[in-house]
N, C-alpha and C positions, 0 to 999 in steps of 0.2 A: 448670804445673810440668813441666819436662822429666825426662826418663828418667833423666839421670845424678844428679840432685838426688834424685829419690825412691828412687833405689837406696842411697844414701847414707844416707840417712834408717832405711830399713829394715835395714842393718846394725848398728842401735844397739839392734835387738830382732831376736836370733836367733832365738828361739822362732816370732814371727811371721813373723819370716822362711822359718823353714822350712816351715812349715802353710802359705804361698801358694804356696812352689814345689809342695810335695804336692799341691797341687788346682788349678794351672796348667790351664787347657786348658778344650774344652770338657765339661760335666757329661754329655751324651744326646749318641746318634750323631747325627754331622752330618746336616741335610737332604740328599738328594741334590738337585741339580740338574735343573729341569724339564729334557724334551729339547726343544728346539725343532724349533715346529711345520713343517714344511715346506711349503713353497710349492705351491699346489691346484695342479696343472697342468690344464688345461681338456682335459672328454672328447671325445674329434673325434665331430662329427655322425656318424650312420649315414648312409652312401652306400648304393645300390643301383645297381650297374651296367649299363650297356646290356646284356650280354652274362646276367646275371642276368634284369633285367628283359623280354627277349626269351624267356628257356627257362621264366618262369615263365607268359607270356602261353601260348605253346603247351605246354605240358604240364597246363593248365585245358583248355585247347582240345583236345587230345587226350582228358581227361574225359568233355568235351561229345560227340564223337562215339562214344565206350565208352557213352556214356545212350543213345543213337542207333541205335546197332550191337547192346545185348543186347536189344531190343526190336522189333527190323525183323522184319517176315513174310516171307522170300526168298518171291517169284513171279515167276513170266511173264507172269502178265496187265499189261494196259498201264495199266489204272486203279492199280493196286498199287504199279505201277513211277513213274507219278505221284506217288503220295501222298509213297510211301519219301523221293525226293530233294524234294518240299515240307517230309516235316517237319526229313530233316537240315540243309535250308537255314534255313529258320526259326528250330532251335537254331543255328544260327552265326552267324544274323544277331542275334539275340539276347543272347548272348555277347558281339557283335564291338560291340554297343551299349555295353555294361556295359565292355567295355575301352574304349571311346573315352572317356566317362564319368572312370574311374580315371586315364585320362592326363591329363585336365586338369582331375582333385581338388585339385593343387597339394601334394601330400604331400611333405613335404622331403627325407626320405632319397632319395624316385626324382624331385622335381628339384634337390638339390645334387650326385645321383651321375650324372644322362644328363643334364639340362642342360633349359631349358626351352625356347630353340630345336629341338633335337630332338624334345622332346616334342608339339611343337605341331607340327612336318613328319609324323611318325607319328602324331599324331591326325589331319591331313588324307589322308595317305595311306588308313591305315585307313578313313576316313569313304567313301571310293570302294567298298570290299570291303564295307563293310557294307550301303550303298546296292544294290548289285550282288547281292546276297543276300537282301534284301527284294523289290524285284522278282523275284528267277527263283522268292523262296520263292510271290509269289502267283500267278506265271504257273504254275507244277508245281501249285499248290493247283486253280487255274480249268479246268487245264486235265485232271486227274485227276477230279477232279469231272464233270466235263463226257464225261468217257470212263463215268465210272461209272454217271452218268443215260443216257446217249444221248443227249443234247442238245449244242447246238451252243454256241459261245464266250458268246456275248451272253445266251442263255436263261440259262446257268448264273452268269455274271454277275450276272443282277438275283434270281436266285433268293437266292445265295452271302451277297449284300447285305440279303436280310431277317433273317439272322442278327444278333440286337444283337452278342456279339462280334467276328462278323468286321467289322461296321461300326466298332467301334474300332478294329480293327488295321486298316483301310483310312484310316482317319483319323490315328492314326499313323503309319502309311506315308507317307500326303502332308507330315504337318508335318517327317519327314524329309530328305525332298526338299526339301520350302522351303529347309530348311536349307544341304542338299548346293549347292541352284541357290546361292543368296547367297554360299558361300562357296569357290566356283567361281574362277578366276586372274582372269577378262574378266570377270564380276560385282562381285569383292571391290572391284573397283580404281574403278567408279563407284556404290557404294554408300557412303553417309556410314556412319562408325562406329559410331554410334550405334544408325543402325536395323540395322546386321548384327549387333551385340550384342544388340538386341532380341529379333531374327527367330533369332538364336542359342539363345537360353533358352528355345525350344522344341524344345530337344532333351530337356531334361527331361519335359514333355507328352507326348512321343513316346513316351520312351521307358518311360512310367507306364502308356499304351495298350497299347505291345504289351507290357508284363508279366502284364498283365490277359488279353492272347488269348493268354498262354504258359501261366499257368494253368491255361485250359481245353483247351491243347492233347492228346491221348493221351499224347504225349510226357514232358508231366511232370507231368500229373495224375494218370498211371497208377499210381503208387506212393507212402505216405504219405512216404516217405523223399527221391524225387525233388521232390517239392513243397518239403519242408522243405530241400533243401539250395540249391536253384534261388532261394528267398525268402531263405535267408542269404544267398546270393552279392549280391544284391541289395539287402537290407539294411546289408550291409558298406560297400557302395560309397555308397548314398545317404548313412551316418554321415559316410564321408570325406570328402563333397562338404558336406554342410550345415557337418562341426565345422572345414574348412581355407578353406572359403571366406566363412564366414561367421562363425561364432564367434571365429573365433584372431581376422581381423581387427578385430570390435569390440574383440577383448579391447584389441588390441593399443593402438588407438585411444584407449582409455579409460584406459590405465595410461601410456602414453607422454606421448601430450600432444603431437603432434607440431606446431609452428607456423613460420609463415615470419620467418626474422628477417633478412635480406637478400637483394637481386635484383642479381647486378652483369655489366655489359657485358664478353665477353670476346673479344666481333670482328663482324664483321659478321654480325647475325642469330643471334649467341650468347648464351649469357646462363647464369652458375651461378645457381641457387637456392640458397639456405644455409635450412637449420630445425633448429630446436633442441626437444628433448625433455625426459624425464627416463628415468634409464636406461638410455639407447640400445646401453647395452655388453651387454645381455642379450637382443639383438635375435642378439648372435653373427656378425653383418656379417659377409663374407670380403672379401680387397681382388679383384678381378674381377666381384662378386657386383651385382643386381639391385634391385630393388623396383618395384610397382606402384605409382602413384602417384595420386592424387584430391584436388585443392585444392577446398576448398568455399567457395569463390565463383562467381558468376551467367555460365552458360558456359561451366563449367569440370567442375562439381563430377560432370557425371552419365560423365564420362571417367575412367576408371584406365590409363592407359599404362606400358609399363616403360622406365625410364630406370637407368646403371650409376651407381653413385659414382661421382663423380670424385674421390675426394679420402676415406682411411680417418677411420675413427670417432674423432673425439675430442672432447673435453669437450661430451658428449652432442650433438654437432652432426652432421649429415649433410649435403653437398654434392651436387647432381649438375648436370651443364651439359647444356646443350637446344639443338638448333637448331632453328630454327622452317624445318619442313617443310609445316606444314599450320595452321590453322583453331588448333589447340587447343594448340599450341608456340607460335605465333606471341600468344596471348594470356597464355603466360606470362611475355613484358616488364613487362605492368603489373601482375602481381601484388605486392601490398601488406605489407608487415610485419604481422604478428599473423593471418592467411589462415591459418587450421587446416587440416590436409594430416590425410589419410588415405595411412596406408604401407602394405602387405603384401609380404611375402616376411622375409629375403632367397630371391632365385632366382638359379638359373645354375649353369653347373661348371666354368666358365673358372676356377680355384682354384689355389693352390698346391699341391692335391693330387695335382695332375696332373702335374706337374714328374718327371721321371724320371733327368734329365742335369741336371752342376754348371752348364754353359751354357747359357744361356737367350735368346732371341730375342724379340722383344717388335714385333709389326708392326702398324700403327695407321694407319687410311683414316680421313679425314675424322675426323668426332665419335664414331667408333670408339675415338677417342686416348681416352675415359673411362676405359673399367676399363682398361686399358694402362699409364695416368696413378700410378692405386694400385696394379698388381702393382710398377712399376720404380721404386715408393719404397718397397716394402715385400719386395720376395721377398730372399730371406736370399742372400748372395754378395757375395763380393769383388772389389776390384777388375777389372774386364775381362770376368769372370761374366755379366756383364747389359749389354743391347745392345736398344738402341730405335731402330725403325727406321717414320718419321711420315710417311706421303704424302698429298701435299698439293696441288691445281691449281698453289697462288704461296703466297709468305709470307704475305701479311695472311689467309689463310684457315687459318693454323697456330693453334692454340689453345692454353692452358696454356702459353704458350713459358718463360715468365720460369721457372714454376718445374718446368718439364723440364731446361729450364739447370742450374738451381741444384741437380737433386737428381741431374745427371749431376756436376758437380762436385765434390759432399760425398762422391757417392760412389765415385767414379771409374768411372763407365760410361761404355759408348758411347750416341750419340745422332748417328743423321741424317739430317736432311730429304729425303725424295726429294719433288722438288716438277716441275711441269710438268705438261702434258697429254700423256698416250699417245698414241704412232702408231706409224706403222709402221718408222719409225728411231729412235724412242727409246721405252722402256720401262724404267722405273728397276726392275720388278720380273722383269724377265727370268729367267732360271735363272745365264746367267755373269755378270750384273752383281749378283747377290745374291751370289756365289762371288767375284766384286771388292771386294765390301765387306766378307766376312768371309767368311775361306778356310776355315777349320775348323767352315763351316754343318753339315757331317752331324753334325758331334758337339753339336750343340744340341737341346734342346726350344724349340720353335715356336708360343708363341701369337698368334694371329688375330684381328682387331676389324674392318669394317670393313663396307661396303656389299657386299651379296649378288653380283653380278658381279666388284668388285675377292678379297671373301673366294673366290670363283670359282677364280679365274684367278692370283692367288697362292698357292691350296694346289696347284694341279698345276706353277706354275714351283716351288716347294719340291720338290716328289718327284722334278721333273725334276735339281733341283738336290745330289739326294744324301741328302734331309733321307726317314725311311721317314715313309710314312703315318699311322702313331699316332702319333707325335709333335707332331704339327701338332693343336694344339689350338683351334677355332675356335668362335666363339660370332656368329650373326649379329644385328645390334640392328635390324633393318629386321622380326624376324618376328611 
């Protein structure tokens, strides 16, 4: 029945008619209208900065000698004067253990915010100062000893050695040094990896020995409060190290599901791995970002190395591409469909966070091109904004080409091969031929990928070139 038909109708009954206009409408106030919900924006990880991360190492360390300094005897005797700088060496070298330790807990705020290349040059750096500290702590111990008996270097030595603690912290000391010796520049380089990770995990052993001769040191036995805070410090770092290196990764392992679901050739001695999960969007990937990787198959599985995405997260898939440099790359050609992969991280700070200028630079050596690959298909910019620049020996050693092509197109960026072998007349990365290929470089941020000489020798033609020193953000994949 249409409208005009029923109005007609109810003209022929005014009464009724007029009782429906009276009570037209709705009877109870209207519902209001839910609000809609708005879109979750995701919380940015916590970062911690190198610059945080450095004042907060020394001002513990500053701690350490305030424990040190309200406890010292000033004298002039030479035995005293021994002991004094043994035991302040000892709390520092103690100390400087428990940050070596922290720095490569793997905690994600301090490596998404300083980067885990960094982390791992200042855990070997530091490894020399702690070593160096260990020694002079036991030469100042043998040899204040030895002032204090009246006996000579060697007498005091085997006497020092019938103490059961110091024979643990002698024995820590040594597993120390193993350590230091193996991962030494002319060591590291003809040791297989395997046994330097081995010979590595004795720095835990070590470092359980001299806790145990810090305890009974005067130092921080002297006080129930020095003991108790010296055991948390201690306690804290071991939690970090067992819940990030150990826990998160089962966890992760168990809920993802991570496996291989293709191997495909992407140039000579290249190769992406593809594996699929469930999930994988909660992993929080960055496009620059990392992972550790462990395929468990025979020859493979007792290796975790870190390889970049190449290529952002999506329908729970992750990519990364490999060149086979060694032993344990070169066996990932025949890795097999369904090969259950162990992931940890993501790591790294080559991130969008670090962007500071609308211009951006994008420079990529060899298989450095990976995380390069996902910043210059994902960092936010418009046209002419973003600028990728691939060096390369020759073309067939260019990797990803098709689809650097295809996302300079979509997107309008720049893209260009600098290919050839450096000498001394030609250098595509010079400072004026970087300034010939894009004249308005100082106003750019500068990210970095590539082999540890080229990432070298192109952050100082940038500075030459105009570009400041924070800018240039580099991430080496060689470390």
């Amino acid at each position: 029945m249409t409208t005009e038909v029923a109005d007609s109708r109810l003209a022929a009954y005014p009464a009724l008619s007029a009782y429906l206009r009276q009570t037209e409408g709705p009877q109870f106030p209207p519902i209001p209208p839910m609000p809609e919900t708005p879109p979750r924006t995701p919380v940015p990880p916590i970062r911690v900065t190198p610059a945080a991360l450095r004042g907060g190492i020394l001002a513990v360390g500053l701690v350490v000698i305030a424990l040190w300094a309200v406890q010292a005897e000033p004298s002039a005797r030479l035995d005293v004067l021994f002991a004094t700088g043994a035991h302040l060496s000892g709390l520092l070298a103690g100390y400087g253990v428990l940050v070596m330790l922290f720095l490569m807990a793997r905690v994600p705020a301090v490596e998404h915010g300083v980067g885990a290349d960094r982390l791992a040059r200042l855990h070997a750096l530091g490894g020399r100062y702690v070593l160096t500290l260990c020694l002079g702590h036991a030469l100042l111990a043998l040899c204040g000893y030895a002032a204090h008996a009246d006996t000579d270097l060697l007498s005091a030595t085997l006497d020092l050695l019938g103490y059961p603690g110091l024979a643990l912290a002698v024995a820590g000391t040594a597993l120390l040094m193993a350590v230091g010796v193996t991962s030494a520049r002319a060591m590291r380089r003809r040791v297989p990896h395997e046994t330097w990770r081995a010979v590595h995990l004795l720095t835990y052993l070590g470092a359980a020995l001299a806790f145990v001769h810090q305890l009974a040191g005067p130092d921080v036995a002297g006080s129930i409060l020095t003991v108790w805070l010296w055991s948390m410090l201690h306690a804290t770092v071991a939690v970090l190290l067992v819940w990030y290196r150990v826990v998160v990764p089962v966890r992760q392992a168990l809920k993802h599901s991570l496996r291989v679901i293709d191997v495909r050739d992407e140039g000579p001695g290249v190769v992406s791995v593809v594996m699929q999960g469930i999930g994988l969007d909660e992993l929080r990937a960055e496009p620059g970002q990392f992972f550790r990787w462990r395929f468990l198959r025979r020859r493979l599985w007792r290796t975790a190395l870190p390889f970049s995405l190449s290529a952002p997260v999506r329908d729970d898939t992750l990519r990364i591409t490999v060149k086979a440099l060694g032993d344990h790359t070169r066996r990932m050609r025949r890795l097999k469909p369904g090969t259950r992969v162990l992931a940890t991280g993501p790591f790294g700070a080559l991130t969008a966070h670090r962007r500071t200028k609308r211009k951006v630079l994008l420079l990529a050596g060899g298989v450095g091109i990976t995380p390069m690959r996902t910043l210059f298909e994902t960092l936010p910019g418009g046209p002419g904004d973003i600028t990728l620049l691939y060096r390369a020996g020759s073309a067939e050693q260019l990797v990803l080409r098709e689809e650097l092509e295809e996302i300079a197109r979509s997107r309008g960026a720049g893209l260009h091969y600098l290919l050839g072998r450096s000498d001394a007349s030609f250098d595509p990365l010079a400072p004026q031929a970087l300034r010939n290929l894009i004249p308005d470089l100082a106003e750019h941020d500068v990210y970095l990928c590539g082999p540890p000489g080229m990432t070298a020798s192109a952050t100082t033609a940038l500075v030459r070139a105009g570009v400041p020193e924070e800018r240039v953000h580099a991430e080496c994949f060689t470390f």
